[in-house]
C-alpha positions in Angstrom: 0.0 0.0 0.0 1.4 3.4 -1.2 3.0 5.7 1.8 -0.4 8.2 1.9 -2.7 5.9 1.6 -1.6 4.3 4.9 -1.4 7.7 6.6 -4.9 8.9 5.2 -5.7 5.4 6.7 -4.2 6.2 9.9 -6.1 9.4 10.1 -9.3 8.2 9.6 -9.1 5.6 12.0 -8.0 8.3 14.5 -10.5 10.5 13.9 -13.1 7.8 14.7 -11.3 6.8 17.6 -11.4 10.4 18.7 -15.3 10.3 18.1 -15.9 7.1 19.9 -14.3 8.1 23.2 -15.9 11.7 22.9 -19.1 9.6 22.3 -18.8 7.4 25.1 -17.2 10.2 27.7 -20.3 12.9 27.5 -22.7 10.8 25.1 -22.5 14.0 22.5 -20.9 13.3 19.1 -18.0 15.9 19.0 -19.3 17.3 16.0 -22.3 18.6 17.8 -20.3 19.8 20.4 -17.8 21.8 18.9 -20.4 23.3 16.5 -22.2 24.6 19.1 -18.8 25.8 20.5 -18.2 27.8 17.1 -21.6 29.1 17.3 -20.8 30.0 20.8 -17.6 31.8 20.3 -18.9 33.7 16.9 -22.6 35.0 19.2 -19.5 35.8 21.8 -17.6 38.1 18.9 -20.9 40.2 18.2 -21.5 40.7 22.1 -17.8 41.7 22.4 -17.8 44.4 19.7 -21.6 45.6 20.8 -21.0 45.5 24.3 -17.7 47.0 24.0 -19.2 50.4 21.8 -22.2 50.3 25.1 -19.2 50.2 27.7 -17.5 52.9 25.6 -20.5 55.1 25.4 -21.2 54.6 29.3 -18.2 54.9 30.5 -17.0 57.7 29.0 -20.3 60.0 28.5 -22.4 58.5 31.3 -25.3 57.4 28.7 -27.0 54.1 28.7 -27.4 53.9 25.4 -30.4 51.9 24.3 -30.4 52.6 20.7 -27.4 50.4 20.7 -29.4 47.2 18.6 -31.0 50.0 16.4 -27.8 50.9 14.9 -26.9 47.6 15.0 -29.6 47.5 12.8 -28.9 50.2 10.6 -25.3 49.2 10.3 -26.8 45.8 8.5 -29.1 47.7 6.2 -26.7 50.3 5.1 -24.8 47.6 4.0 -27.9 45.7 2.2 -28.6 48.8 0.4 -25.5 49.4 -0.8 -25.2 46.6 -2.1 -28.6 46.3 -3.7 -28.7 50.0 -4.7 -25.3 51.0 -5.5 -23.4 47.8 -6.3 -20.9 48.5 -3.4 -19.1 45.1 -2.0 -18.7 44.3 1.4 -15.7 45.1 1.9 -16.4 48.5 1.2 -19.4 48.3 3.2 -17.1 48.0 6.1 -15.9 51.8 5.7 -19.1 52.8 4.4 -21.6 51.8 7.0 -20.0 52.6 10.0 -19.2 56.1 9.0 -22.7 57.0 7.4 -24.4 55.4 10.5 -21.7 57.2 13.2 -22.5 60.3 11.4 -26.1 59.6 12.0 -25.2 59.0 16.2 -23.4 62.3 15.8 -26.5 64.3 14.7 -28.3 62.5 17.3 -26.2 63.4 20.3 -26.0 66.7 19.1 -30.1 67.2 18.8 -30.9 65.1 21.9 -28.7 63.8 24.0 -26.3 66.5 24.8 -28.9 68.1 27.1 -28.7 64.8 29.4 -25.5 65.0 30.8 -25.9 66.1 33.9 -29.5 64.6 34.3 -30.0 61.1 35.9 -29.8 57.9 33.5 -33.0 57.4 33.6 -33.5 60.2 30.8 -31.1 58.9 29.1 -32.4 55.6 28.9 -36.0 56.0 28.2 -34.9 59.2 25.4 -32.8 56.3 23.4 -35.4 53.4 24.1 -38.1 55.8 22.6 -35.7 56.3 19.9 -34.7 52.9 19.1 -38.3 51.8 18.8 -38.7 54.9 16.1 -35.5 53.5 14.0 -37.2 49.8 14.0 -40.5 50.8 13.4 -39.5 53.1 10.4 -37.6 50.1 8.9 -41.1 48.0 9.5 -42.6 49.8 7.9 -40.4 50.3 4.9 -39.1 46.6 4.7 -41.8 44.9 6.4 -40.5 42.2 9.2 -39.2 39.6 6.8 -35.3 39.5 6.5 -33.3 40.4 3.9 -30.4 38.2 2.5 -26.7 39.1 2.2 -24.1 36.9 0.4 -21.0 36.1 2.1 -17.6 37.8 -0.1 -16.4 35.3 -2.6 -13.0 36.1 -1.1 -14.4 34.3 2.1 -16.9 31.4 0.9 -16.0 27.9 1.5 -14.4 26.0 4.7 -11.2 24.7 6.3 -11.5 20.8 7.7 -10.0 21.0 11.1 -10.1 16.9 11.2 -12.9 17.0 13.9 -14.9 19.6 11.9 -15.7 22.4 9.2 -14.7 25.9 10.2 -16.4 28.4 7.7 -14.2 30.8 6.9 -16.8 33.6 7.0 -16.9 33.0 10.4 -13.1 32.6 11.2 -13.0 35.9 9.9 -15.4 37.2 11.8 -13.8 35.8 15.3 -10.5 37.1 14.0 -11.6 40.8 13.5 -13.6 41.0 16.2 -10.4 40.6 18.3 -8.5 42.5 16.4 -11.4 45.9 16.9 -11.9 44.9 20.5 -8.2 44.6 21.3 -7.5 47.9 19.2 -9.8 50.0 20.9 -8.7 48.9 24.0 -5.2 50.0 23.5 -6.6 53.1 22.1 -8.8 54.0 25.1 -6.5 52.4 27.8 -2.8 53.0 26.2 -2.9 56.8 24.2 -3.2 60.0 25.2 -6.6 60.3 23.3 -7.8 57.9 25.5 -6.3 59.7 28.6 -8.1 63.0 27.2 -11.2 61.3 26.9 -11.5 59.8 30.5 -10.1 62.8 32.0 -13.1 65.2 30.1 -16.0 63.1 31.7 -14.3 63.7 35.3 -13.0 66.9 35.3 -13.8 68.5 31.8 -13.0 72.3 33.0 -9.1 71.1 33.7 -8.7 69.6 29.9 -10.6 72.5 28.3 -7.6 74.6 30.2 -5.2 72.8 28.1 -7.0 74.0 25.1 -8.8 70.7 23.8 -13.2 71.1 22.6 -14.8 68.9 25.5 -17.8 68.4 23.6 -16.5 68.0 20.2 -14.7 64.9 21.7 -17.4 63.9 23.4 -19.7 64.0 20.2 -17.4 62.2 18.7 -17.0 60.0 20.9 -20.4 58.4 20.6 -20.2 58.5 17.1 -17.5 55.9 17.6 -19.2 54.2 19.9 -22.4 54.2 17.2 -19.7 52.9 14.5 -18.8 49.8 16.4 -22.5 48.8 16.7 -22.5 49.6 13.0 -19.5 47.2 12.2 -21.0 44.7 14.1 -23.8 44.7 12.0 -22.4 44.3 9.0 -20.3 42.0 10.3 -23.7 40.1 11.2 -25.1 40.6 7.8 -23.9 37.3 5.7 -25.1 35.1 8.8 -27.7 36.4 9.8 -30.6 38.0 7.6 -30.5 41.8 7.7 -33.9 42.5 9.5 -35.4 45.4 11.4 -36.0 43.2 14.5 -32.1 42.2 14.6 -31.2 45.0 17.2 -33.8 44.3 19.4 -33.0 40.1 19.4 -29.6 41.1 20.6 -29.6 44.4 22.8 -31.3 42.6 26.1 -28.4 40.0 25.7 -25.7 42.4 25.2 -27.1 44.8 28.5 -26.5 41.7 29.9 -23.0 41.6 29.3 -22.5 45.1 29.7 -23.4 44.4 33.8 -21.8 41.2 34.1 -18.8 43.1 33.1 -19.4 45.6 34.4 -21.3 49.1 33.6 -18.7 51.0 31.7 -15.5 48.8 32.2 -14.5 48.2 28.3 -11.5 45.1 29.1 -14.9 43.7 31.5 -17.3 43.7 28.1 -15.0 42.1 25.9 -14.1 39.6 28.1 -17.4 38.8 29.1 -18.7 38.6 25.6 -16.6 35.9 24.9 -17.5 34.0 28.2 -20.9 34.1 27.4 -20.8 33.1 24.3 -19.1 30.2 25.0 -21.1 29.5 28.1 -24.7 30.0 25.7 -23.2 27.5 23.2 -22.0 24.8 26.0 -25.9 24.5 27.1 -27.3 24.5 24.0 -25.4 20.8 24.4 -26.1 20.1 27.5 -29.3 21.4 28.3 -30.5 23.3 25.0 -33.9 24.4 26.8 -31.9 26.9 29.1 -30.0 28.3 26.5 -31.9 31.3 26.2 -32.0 32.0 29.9 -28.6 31.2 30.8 -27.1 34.5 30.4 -29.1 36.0 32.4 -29.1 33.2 35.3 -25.0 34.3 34.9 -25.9 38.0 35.7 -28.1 37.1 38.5 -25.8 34.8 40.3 -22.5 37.7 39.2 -24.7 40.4 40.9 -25.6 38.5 43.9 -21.9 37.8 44.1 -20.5 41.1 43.1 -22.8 43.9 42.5 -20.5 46.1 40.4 -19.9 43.5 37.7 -16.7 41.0 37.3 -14.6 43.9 36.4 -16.5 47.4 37.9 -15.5 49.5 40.5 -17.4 50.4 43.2 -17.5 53.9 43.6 
């Protein structure tokens, strides 16, 4: 028998081997389980990169931001349409929808939100929950509640065989620069002097407008960026999920979630956490699929039982 024939032999048996005891260890073929494990980590990437742009927006401007799955949302459409309308690729869509849509958070801060400041976050909240059901009802209206379908790049169709299973590479992409943003904005925020600027104009914003820097131009701007993450995110979403209006509001409870299990405005804490729950939503889906839907929240119970101020807040 020729040399590769024995080794693709070899492999084979392995691999069975490797499913047998996996079989007979948890009684879950490991297929199943590290699907659901892929589905966990890729839900885990979209709660990182929302739940880092609502940690952002909190913890810098003191805004609970519930127009978060809104432009969500509109980050997926933007890219829909300019696809359908103008012919524009995704990749392109990448730049394109998070700066039309940030541009639209900027307009909105500066119309609404900029009088809430110094009010308490109640305002806040129910001003951007009566805004984010405006947003999705407009679409409603316009698109109906049926979901719209976006083709994965040609670039990124197609899969890689791990031995124990497929890995689309749409979706290895979309792990992969979902670390990349979360880690990058991290550094920025945590590691630059922009960042520095920023945390030190929601504490004391009379000593950096001494040093000559526009307080609330960077704070506008500042929730514009926050508004593009959601955006990415969304068309980051897009090929996997169908571009609907209802797509925000599927995911914004769950990523609140993460937010406080984090904790309320620490960005490292949302990222992390994302992750976590990701993985953690796809492991019952094995185990005990029925809870699946409930378990984040049974996390955030038991975390703020255990620690009010979120794995990674500070208590004031």
């Amino acid at each position: 028998m020729p040399t590769h024939c024995t080794g693709s032999a070899k492999s084979v048996y392995s691999t069975r081997l490797w499913d047998r005891v996996m079989f007979e260890l948890i009684g879950i073929p490991p297929q199943a389980l590290f699907g659901q494990l892929l589905l966990g980590v890729i839900n885990g990437s979209f709660y990182a990169v929302l739940s880092l742009g609502l940690a952002l927006i909190f913890g810098l401007l003191n805004v609970i931001n519930f127009t978060h799955g809104a432009q969500y949302m509109l980050g997926a459409y933007v890219a829909w349409l300019c696809m359908s309308w103008a012919g524009i690729n995704y990749w392109v869509s990448l730049l394109v929808a998070p700066i039309v849509v940030g541009v639209f958070g900027i307009l909105m801060e500066r119309l609404f939100l900029r009088w809430l400041y110094k009010l308490d976050h109640l305002y806040g909240l129910l001003l951007t929950f009566g805004l984010a059901l405006i947003i999705e009802g407009v679409f409603r209206q316009i698109y109906g509640i049926s979901g719209q379908p976006y083709p994965i790049p040609s670039q990124l169709t197609g899969a890689q065989n791990l031995g124990f299973m497929f890995l689309p590479n749409y979706r290895a992409w979309v792990v992969a620069a979902s670390l990349v943003i979360c880690l990058s904005t991290w550094l920025v925020i945590e590691k630059t002097r922009l960042g520095a600027y920023l945390r030190a104009g929601t504490e004391n914003p009379a000593l950096v407008q001494a040093f000559g820097i526009n307080v609330p131009r960077m704070i506008t701007f500042t929730y514009g960026f926050g508004v593009a993450l959601a955006a990415l995110a969304g068309v980051l979403a897009a090929p996997i999920y169908q571009v609907k209006p209802t797509m925000g509001a599927d995911m914004i409870i769950v990523v609140f979630a993460v937010v406080v299990i984090g904790g309320m405005g620490s960005i490292m804490g949302s990222v992390v956490t994302g992750f976590i729950l990701g993985l953690l939503e796809g492991l019952t889906k094995v185990f005990y699929p029925e809870a699946s839907n409930t378990i984040i929240f049974v996390a955030m119970a038991v975390v703020l039982f255990i620690k009010p101020a979120g794995l990674f807040g500070r208590v004031n």
